[in-house]
C-alpha angles and dihedrals in degrees: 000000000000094000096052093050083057108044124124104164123097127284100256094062096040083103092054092043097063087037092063085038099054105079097229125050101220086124122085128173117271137212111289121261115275087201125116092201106132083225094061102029103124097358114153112237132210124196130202112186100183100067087018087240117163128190129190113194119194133161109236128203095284097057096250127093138275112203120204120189146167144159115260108232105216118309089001114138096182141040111250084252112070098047106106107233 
C-alpha cells in the first residue's frame, strides 16, 4: 500500500493517516485489538461497516508495515483471530 510505504508520522496516527489519504471516508477507527498477540499488540484499526472490513495496521521490525484483515460475519467486532482463546 502506497501510503504505508510513505509514511513518515508516528505510529499512533498512521490510522488516521491513511484515513485523510484515501479519497473517500468510508473507513472509521475501530476498537482497539484484545489480543495479546505481540503482532497485534498496539495496532490502529479502521473499520469500515458497510461492507463489515476490518484492518489492523501494525510496524514491524523492519520499519515497514504488516496489514491484518478480515470480514466481520453479523454482530462480530473482531476477526477470529485476534480473540485470545
Amino acid at each position: 500500500m502506497q501510503i504505508l510505504d510513505n509514511y513518515s508520522g508516528t505510529d499512533s496516527e498512521v490510522c488516521s493517516n491513511v484515513k485523510e489519504n484515501l479519497n473517500y471516508s468510508l473507513y472509521n477507527l475501530g476498537t482497539n485489538t484484545p489480543s495479546v498477540s505481540p503482532l497485534l499488540i498496539n495496532s490502529c484499526v479502521l473499520v469500515n461497516r458497510e461492507i463489515n472490513h476490518r484492518v489492523l495496521i501494525k510496524k514491524n521490525n523492519f520499519q515497514s508495515f504488516n496489514l491484518f484483515s478480515c470480514y466481520l460475519k453479523n454482530t462480530e467486532t473482531f476477526c477470529p483471530y485476534e480473540l485470545n482463546k
